[in-house]
N, CA, C and O atoms as a Tinker XYZ file with bonds, in Angstrom:
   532  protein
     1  N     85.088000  126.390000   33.318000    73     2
     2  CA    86.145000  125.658000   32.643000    64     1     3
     3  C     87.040000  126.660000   31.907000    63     2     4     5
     4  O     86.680000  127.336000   30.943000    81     3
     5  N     88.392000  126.675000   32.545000    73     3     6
     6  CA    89.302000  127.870000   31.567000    64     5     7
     7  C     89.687000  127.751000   30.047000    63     6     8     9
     8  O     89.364000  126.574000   29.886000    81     7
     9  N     90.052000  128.070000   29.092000    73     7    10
    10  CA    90.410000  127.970000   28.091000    64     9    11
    11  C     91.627000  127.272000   27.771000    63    10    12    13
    12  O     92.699000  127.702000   28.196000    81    11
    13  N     91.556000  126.091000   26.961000    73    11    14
    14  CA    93.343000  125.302000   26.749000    64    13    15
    15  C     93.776000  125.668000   25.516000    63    14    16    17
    16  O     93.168000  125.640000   24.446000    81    15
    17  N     95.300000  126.142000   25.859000    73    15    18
    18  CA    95.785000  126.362000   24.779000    64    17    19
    19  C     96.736000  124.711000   24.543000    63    18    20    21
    20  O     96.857000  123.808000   25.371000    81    19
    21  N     97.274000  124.777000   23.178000    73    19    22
    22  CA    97.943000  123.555000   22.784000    64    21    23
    23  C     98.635000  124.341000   22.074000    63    22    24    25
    24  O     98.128000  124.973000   21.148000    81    23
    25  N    100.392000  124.458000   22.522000    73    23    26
    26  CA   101.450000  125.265000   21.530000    64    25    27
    27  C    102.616000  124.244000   21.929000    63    26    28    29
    28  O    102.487000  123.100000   22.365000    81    27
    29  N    103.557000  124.819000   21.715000    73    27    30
    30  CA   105.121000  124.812000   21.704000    64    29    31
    31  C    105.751000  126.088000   21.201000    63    30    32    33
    32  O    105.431000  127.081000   20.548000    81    31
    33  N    106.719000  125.623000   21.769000    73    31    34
    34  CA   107.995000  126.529000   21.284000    64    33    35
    35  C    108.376000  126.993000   19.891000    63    34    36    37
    36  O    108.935000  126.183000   19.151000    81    35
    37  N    108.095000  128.375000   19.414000    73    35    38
    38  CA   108.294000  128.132000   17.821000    64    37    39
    39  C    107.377000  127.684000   16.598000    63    38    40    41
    40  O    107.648000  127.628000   15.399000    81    39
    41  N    105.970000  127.320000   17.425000    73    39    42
    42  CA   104.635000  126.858000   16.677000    64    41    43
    43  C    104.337000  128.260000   15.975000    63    42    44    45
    44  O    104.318000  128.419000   14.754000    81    43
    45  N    104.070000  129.417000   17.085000    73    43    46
    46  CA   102.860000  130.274000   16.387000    64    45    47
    47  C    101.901000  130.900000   17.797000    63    46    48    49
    48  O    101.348000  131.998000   17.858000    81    47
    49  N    101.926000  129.689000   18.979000    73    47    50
    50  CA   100.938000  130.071000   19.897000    64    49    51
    51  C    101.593000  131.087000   20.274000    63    50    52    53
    52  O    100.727000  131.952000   20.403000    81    51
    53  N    102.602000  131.545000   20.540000    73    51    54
    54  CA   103.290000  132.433000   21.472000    64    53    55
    55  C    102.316000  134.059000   21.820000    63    54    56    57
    56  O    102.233000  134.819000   22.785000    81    55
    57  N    101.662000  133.995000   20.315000    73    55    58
    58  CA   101.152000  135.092000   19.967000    64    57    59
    59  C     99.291000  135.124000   20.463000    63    58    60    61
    60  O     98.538000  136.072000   20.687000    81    59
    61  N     99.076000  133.627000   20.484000    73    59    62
    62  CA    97.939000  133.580000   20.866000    64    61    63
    63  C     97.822000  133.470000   22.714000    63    62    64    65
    64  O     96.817000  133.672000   23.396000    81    63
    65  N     98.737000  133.215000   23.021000    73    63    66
    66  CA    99.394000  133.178000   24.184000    64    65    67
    67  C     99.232000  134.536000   25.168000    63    66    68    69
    68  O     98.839000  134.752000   26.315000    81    67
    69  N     99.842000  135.438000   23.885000    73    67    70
    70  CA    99.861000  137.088000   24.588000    64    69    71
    71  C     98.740000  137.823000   24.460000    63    70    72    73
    72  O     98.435000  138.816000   25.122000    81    71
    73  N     98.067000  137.252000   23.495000    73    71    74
    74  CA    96.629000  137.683000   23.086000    64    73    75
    75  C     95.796000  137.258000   24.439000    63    74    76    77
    76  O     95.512000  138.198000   25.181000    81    75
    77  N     95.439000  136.145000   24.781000    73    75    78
    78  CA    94.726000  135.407000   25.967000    64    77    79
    79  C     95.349000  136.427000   27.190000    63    78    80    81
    80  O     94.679000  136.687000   28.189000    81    79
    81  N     96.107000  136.726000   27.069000    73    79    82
    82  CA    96.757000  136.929000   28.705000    64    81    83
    83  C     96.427000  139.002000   28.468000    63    82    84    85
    84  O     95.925000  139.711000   29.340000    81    83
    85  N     96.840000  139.432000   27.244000    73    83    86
    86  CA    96.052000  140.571000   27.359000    64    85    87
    87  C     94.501000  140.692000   27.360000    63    86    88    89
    88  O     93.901000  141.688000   27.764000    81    87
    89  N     94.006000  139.737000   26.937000    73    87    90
    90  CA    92.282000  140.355000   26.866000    64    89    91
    91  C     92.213000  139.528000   28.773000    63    90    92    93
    92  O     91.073000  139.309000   29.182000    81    91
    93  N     93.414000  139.153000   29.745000    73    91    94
    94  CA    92.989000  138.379000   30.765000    64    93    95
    95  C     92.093000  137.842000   30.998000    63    94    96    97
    96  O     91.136000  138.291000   31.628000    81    95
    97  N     92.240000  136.417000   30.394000    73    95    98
    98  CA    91.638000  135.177000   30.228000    64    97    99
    99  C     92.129000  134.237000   30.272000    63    98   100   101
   100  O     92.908000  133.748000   29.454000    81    99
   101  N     91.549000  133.597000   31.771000    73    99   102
   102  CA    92.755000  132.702000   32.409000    64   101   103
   103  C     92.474000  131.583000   30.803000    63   102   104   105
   104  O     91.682000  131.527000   29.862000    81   103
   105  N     93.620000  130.893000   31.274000    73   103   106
   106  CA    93.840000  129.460000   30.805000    64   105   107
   107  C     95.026000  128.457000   31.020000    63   106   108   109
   108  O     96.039000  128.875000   31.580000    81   107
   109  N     94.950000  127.134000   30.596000    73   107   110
   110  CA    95.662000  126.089000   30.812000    64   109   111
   111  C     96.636000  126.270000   29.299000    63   110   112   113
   112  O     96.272000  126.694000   28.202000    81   111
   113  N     97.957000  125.778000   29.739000    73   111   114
   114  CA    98.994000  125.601000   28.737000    64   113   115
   115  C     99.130000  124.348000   28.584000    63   114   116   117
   116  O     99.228000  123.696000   29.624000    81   115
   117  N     99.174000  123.705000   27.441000    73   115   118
   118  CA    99.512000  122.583000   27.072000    64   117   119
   119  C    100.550000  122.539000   25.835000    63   118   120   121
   120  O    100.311000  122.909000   24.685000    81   119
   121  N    101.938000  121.923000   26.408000    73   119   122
   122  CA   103.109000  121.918000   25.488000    64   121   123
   123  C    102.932000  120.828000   24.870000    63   122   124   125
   124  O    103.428000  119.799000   25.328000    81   123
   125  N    102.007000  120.808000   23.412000    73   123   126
   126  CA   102.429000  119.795000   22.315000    64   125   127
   127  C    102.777000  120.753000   21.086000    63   126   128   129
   128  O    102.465000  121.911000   20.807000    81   127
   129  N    103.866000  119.382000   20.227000    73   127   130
   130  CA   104.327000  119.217000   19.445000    64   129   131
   131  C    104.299000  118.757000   18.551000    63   130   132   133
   132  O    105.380000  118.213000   18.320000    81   131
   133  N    103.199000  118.561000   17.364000    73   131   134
   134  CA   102.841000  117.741000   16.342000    64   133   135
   135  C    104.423000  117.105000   15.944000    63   134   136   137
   136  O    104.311000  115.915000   16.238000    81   135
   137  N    105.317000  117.243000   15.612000    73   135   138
   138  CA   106.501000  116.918000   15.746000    64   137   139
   139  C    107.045000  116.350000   16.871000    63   138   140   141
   140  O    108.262000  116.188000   16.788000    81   139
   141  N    106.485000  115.963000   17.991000    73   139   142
   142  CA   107.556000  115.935000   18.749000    64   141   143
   143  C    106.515000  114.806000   19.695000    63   142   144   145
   144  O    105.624000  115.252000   20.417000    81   143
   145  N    106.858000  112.904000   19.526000    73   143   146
   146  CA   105.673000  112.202000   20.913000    64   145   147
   147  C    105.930000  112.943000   22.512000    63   146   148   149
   148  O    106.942000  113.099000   23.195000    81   147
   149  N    104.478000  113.300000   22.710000    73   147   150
   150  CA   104.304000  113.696000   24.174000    64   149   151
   151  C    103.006000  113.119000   24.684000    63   150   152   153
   152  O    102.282000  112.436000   23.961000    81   151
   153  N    102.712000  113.416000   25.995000    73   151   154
   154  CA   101.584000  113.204000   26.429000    64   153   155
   155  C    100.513000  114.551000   26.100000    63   154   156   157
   156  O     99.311000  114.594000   25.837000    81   155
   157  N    101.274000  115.311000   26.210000    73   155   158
   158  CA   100.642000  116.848000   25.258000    64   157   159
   159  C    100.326000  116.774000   23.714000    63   158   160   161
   160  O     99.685000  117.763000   23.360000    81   159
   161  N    100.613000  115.814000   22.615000    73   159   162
   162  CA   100.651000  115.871000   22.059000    64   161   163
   163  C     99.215000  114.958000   21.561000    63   162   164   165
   164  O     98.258000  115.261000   20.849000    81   163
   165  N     99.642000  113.521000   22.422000    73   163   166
   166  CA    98.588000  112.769000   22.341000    64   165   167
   167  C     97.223000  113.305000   23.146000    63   166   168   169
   168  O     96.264000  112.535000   23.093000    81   167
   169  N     97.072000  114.371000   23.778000    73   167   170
   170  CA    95.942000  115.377000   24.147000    64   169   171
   171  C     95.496000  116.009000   22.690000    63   170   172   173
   172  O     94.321000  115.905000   22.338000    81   171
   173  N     96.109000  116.424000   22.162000    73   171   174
   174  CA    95.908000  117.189000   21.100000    64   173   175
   175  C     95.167000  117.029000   19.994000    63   174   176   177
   176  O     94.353000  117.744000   19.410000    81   175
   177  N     95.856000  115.326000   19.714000    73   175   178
   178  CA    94.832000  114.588000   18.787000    64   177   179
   179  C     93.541000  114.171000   19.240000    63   178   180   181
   180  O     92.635000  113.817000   18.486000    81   179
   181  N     93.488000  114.212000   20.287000    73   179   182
   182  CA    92.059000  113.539000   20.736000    64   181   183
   183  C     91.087000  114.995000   20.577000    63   182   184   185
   184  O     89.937000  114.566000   20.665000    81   183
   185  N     91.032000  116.152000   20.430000    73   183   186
   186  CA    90.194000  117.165000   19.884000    64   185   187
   187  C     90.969000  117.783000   18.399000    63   186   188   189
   188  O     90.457000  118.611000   17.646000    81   187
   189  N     92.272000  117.161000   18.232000    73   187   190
   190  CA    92.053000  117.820000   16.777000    64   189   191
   191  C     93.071000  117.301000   16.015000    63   190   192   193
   192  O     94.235000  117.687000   15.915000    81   191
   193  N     92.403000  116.220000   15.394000    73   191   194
   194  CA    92.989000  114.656000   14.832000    64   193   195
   195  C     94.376000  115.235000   13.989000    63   194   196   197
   196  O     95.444000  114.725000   14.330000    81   195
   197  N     94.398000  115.965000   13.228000    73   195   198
   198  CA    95.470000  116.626000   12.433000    64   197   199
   199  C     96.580000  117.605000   13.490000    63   198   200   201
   200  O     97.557000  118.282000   13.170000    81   199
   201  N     96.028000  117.373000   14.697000    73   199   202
   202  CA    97.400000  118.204000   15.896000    64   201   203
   203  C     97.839000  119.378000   15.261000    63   202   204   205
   204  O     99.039000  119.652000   15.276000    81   203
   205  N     97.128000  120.012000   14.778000    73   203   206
   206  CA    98.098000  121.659000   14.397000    64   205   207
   207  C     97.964000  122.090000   15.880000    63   206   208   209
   208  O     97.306000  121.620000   16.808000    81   207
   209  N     99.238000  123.680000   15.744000    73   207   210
   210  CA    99.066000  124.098000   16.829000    64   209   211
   211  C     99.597000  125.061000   16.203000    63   210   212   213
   212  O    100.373000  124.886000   15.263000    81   211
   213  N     99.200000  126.352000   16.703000    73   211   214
   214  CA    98.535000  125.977000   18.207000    64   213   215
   215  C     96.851000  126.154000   17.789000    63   214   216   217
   216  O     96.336000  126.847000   16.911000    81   215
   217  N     96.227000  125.213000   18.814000    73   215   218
   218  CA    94.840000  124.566000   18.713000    64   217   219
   219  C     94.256000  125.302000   20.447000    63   218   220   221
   220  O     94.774000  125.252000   21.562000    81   219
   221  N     93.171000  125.837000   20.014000    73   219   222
   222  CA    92.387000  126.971000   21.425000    64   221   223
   223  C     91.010000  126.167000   21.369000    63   222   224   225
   224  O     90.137000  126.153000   20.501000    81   223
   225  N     91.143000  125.314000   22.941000    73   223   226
   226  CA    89.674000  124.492000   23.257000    64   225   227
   227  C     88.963000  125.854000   23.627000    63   226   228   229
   228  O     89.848000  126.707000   23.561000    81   227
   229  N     87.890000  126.389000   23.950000    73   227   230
   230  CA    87.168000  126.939000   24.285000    64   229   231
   231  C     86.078000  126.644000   25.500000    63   230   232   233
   232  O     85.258000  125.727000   25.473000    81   231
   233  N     86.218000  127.495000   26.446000    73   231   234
   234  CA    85.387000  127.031000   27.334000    64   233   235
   235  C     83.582000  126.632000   27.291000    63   234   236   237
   236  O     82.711000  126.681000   28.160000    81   235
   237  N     83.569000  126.231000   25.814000    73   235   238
   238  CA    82.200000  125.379000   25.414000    64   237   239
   239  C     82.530000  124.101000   25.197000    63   238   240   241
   240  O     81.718000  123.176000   25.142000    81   239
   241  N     84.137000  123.978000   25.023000    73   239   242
   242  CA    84.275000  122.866000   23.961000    64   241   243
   243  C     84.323000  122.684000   22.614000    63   242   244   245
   244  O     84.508000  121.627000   22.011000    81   243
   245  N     84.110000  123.995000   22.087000    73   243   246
   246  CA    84.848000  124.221000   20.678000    64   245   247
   247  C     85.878000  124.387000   20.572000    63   246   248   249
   248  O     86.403000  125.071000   21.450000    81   247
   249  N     86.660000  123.914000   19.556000    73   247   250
   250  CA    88.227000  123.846000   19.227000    64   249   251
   251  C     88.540000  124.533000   17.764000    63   250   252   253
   252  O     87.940000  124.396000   16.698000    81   251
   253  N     89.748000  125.354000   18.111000    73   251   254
   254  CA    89.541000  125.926000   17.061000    64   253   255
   255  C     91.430000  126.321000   16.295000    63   254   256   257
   256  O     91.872000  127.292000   16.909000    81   255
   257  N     91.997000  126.040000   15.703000    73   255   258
   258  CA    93.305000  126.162000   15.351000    64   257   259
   259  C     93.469000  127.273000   13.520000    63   258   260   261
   260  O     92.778000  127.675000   12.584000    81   259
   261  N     95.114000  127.274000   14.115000    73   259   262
   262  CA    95.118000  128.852000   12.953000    64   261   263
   263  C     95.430000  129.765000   13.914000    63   262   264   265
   264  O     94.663000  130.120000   14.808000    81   263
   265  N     96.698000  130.204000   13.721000    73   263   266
   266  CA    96.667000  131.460000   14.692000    64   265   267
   267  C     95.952000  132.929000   14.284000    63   266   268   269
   268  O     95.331000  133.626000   15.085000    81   267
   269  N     96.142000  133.203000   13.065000    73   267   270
   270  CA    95.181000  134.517000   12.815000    64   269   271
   271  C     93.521000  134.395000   13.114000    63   270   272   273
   272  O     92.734000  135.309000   13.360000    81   271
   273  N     93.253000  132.861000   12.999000    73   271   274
   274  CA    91.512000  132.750000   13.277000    64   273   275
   275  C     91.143000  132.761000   15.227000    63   274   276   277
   276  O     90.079000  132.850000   15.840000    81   275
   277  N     92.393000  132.642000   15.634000    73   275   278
   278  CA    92.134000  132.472000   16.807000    64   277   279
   279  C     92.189000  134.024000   17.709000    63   278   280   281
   280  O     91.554000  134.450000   18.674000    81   279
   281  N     93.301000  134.595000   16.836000    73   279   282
   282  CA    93.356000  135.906000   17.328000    64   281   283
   283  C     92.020000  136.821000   17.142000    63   282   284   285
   284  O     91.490000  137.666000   17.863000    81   283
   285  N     91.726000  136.318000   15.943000    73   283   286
   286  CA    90.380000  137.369000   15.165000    64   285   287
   287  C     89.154000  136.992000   16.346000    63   286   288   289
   288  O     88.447000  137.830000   16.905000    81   287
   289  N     89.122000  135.919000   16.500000    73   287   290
   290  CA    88.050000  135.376000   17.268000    64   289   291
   291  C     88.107000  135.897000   18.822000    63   290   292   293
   292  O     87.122000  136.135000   19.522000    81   291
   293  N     89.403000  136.014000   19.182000    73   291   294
   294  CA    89.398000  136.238000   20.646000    64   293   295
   295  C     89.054000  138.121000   20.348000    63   294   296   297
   296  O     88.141000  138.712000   20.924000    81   295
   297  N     89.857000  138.678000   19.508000    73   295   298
   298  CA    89.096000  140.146000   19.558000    64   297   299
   299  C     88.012000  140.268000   19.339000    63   298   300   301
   300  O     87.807000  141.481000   19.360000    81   299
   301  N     86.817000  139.584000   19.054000    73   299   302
   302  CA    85.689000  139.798000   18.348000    64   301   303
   303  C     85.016000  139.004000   19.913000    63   302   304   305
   304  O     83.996000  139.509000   20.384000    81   303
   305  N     85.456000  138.154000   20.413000    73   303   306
   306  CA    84.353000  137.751000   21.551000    64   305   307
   307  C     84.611000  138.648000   23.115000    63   306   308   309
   308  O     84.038000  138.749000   24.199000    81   307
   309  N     86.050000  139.284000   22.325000    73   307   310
   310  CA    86.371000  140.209000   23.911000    64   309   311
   311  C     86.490000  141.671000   23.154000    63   310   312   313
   312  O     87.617000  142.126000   22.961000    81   311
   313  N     85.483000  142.305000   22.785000    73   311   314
   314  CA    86.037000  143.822000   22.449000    64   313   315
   315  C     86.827000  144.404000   23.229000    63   314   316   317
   316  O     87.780000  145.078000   22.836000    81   315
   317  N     86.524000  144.211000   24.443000    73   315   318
   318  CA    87.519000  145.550000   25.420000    64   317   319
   319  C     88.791000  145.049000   25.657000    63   318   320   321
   320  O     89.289000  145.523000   26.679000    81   319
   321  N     89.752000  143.952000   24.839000    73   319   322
   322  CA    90.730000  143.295000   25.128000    64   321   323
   323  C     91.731000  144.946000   24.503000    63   322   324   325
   324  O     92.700000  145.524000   24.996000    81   323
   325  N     90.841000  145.247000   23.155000    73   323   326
   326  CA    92.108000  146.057000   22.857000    64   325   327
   327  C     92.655000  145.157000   21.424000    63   326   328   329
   328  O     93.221000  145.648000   20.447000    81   327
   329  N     92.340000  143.891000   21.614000    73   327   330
   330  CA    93.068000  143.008000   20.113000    64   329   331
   331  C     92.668000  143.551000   18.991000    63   330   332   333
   332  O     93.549000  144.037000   18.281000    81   331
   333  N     91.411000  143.610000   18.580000    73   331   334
   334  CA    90.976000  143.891000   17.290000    64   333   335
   335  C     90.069000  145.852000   17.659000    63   334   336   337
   336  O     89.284000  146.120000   18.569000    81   335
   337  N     90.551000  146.711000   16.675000    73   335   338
   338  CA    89.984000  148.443000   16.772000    64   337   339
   339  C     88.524000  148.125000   16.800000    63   338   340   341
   340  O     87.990000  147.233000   16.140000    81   339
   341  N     87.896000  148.990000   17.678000    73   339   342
   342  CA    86.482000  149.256000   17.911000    64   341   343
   343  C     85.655000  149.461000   16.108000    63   342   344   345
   344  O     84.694000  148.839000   15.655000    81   343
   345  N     86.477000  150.534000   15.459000    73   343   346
   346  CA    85.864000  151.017000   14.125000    64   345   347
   347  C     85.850000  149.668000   13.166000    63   346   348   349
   348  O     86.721000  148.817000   12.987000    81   347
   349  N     84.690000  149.789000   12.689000    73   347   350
   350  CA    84.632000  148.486000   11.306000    64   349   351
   351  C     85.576000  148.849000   10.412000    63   350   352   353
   352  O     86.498000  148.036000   10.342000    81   351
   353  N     85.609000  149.200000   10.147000    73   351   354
   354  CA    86.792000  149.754000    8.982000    64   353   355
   355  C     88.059000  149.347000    9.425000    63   354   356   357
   356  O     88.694000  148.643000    8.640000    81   355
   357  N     88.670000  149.680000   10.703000    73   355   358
   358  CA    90.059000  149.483000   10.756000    64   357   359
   359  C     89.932000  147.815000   11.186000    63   358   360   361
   360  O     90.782000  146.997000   10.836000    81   359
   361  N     89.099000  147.570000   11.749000    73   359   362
   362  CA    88.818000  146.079000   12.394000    64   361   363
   363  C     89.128000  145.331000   10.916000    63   362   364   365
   364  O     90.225000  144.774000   10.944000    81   363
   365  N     88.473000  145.198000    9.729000    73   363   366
   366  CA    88.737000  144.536000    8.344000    64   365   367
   367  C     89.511000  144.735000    8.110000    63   366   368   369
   368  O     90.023000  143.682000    7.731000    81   367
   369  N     90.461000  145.827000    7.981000    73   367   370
   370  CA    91.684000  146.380000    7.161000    64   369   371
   371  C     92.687000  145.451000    8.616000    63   370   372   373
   372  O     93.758000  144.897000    8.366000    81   371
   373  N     92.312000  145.455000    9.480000    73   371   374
   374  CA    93.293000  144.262000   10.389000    64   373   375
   375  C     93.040000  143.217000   10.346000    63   374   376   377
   376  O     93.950000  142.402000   10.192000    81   375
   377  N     91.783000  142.818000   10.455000    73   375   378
   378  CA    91.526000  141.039000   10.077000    64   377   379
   379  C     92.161000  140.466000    8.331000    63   378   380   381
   380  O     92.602000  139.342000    8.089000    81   379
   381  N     92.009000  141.751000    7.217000    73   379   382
   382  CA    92.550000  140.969000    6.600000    64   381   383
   383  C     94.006000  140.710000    6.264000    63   382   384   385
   384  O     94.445000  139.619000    5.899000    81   383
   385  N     94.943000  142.182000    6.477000    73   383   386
   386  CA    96.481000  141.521000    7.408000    64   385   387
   387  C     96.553000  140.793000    7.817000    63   386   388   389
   388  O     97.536000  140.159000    7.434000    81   387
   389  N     95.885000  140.233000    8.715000    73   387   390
   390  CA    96.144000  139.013000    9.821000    64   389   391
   391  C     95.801000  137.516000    8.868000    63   390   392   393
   392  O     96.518000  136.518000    8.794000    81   391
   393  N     94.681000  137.721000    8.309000    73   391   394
   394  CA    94.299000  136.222000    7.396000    64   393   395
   395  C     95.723000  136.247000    6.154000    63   394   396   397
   396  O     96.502000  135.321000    5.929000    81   395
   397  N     95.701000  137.463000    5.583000    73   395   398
   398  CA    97.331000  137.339000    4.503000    64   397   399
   399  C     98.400000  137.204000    4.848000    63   398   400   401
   400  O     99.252000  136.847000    4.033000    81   399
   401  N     98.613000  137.364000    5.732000    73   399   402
   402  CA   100.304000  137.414000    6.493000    64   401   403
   403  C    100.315000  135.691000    7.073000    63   402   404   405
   404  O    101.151000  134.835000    6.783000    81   403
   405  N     99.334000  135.570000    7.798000    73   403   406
   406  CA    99.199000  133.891000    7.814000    64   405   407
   407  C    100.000000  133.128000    6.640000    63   406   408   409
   408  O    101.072000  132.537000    6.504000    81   407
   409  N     98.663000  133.540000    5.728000    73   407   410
   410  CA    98.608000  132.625000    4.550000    64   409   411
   411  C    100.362000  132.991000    3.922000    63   410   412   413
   412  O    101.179000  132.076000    3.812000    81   411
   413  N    100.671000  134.312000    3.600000    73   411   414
   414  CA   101.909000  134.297000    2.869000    64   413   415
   415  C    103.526000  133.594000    3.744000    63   414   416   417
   416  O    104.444000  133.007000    3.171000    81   415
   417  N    103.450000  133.824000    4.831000    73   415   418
   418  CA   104.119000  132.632000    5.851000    64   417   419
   419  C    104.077000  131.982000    5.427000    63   418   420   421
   420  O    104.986000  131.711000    4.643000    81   419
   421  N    102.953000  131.147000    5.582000    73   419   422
   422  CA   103.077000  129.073000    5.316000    64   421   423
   423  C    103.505000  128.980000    3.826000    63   422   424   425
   424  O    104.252000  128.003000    3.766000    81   423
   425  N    103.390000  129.497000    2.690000    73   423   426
   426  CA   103.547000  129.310000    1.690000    64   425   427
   427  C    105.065000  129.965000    1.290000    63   426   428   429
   428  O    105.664000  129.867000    0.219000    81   427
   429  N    105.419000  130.577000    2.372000    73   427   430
   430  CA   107.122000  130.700000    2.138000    64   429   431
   431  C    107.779000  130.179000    2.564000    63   430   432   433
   432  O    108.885000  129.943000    2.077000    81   431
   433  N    107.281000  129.690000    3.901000    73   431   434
   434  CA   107.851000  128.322000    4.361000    64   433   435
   435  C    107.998000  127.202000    3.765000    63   434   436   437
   436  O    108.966000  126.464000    3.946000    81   435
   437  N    106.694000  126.881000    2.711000    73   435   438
   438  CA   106.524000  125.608000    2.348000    64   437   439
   439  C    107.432000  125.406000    0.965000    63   438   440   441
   440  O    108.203000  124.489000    0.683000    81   439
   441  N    107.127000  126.388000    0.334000    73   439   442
   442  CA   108.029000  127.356000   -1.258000    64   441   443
   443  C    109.868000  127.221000   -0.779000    63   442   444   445
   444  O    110.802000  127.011000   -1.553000    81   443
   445  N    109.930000  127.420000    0.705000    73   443   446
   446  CA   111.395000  127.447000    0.790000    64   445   447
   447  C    111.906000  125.717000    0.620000    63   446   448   449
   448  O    113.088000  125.535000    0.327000    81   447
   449  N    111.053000  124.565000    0.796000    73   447   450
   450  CA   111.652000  123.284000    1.213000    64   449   451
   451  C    112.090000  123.258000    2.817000    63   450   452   453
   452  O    112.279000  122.168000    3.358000    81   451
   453  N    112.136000  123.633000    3.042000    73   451   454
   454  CA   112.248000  123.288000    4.765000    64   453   455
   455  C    111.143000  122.353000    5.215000    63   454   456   457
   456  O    109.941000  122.465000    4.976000    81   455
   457  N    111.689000  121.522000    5.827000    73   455   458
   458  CA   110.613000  120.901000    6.426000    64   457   459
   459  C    109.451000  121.286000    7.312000    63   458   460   461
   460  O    109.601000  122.235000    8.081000    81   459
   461  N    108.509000  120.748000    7.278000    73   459   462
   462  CA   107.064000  121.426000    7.473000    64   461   463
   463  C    106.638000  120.037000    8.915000    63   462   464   465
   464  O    107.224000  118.955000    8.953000    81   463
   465  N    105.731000  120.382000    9.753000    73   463   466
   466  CA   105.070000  120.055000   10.654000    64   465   467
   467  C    103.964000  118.599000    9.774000    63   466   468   469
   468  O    103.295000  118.818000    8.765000    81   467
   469  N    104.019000  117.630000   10.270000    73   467   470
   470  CA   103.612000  116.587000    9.905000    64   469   471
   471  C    101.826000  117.115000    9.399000    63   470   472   473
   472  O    101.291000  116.588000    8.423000    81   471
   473  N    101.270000  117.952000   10.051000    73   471   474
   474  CA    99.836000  118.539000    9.600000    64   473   475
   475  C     99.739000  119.508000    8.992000    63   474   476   477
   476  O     98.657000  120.082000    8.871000    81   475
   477  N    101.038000  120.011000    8.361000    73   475   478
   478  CA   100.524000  120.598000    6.890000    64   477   479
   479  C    100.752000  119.425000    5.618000    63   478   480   481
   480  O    100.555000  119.831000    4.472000    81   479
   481  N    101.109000  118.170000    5.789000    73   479   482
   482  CA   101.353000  117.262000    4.767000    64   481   483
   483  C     99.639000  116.365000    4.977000    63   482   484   485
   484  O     98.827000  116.032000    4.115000    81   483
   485  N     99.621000  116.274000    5.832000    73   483   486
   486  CA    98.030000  115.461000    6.306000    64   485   487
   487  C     97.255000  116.530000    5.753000    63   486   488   489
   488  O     97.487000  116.354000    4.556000    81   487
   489  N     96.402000  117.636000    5.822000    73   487   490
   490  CA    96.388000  118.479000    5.353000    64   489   491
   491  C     96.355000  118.686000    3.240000    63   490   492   493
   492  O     95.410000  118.880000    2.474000    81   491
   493  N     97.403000  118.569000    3.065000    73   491   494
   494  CA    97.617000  118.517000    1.734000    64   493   495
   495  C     96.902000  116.836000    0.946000    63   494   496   497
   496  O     96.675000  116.579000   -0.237000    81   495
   497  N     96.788000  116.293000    1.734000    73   495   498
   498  CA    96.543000  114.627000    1.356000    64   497   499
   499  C     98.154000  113.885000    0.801000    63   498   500   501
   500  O     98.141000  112.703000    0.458000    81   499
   501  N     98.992000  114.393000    0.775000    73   499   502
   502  CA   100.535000  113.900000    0.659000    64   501   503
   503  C    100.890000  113.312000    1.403000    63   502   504   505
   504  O    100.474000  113.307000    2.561000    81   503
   505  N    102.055000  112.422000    0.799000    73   503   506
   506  CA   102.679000  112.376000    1.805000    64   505   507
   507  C    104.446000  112.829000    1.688000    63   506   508   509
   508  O    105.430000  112.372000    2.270000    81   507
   509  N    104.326000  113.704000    0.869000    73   507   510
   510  CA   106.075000  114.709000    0.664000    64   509   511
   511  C    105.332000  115.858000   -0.099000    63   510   512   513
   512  O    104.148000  116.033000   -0.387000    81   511
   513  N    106.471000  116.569000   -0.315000    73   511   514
   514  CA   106.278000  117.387000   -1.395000    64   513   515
   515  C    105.799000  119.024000   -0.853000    63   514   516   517
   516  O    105.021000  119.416000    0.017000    81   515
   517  N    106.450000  119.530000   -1.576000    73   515   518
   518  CA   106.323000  121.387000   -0.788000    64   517   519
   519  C    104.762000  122.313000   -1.856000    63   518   520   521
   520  O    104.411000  122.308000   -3.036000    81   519
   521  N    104.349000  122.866000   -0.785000    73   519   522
   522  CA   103.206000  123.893000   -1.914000    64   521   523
   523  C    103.641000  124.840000   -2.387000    63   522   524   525
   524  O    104.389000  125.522000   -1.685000    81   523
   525  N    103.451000  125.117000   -3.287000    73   523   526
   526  CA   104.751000  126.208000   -4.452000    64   525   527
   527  C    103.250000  127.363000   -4.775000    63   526   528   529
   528  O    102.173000  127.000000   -5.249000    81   527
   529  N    103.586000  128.605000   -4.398000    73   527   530
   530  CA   102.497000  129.408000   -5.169000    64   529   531
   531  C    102.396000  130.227000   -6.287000    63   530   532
   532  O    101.308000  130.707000   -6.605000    81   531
């Protein structure tokens, strides 16, 4: 069973996208849009009720969303991809770039007022309102 990705355009997968295709590991694309009714979309919720994306089924059937957790995960189950450095040391000093740069994104996004993806408000238990840090 290949690996499904669940992105769009402008989500975030793009990156998990290039990640999968460098460690070459086939998989299925699926264009949803937590924003946007599709039949891709309504796939999405049925393994991951809050539809973030991009969301990585796993060929067990674990599902797993967050693009830095997905990246970390695919270097750590494929060493020889090249994603994440062989040395422990540089491997942490990159996983935790990758978990902060996440996190400081969404919270400049959210800090700016721009509108946000319906599952960072589900998420928050809101239903308006921006996260200010």
């Amino acid at each position: 069973m290949p690996l499904t990705l669940y992105g769009s355009t402008g989500s975030g997968s793009a990156a998990v996208e290039a990640a999968l295709q460098l460690a070459g590991l086939p998989f299925d694309l699926v264009d949803a849009a937590s924003w946007e009714p599709s039949a891709g979309l309504d796939a999405l919720r049925r393994i991951n009720p809050l539809a973030q994306i991009p969301t990585l089924c796993w060929d067990d059937g674990s599902v797993m969303s967050e693009s830095a957790a997905i990246l970390i995960e695919l270097g750590l189950r494929h060493p020889g991809s090249g994603l994440l450095p062989a040395d422990e040391g540089q491997r942490a000093q990159v996983i935790l770039v990758a978990t902060a740069s996440e996190e400081y994104s969404r919270r400049r996004v959210d800090a700016s007022g721009q509108s946000r993806p319906e599952s960072y408000v589900l998420m928050e238990g809101k239903n308006h309102g921006a996260i200010t840090a």
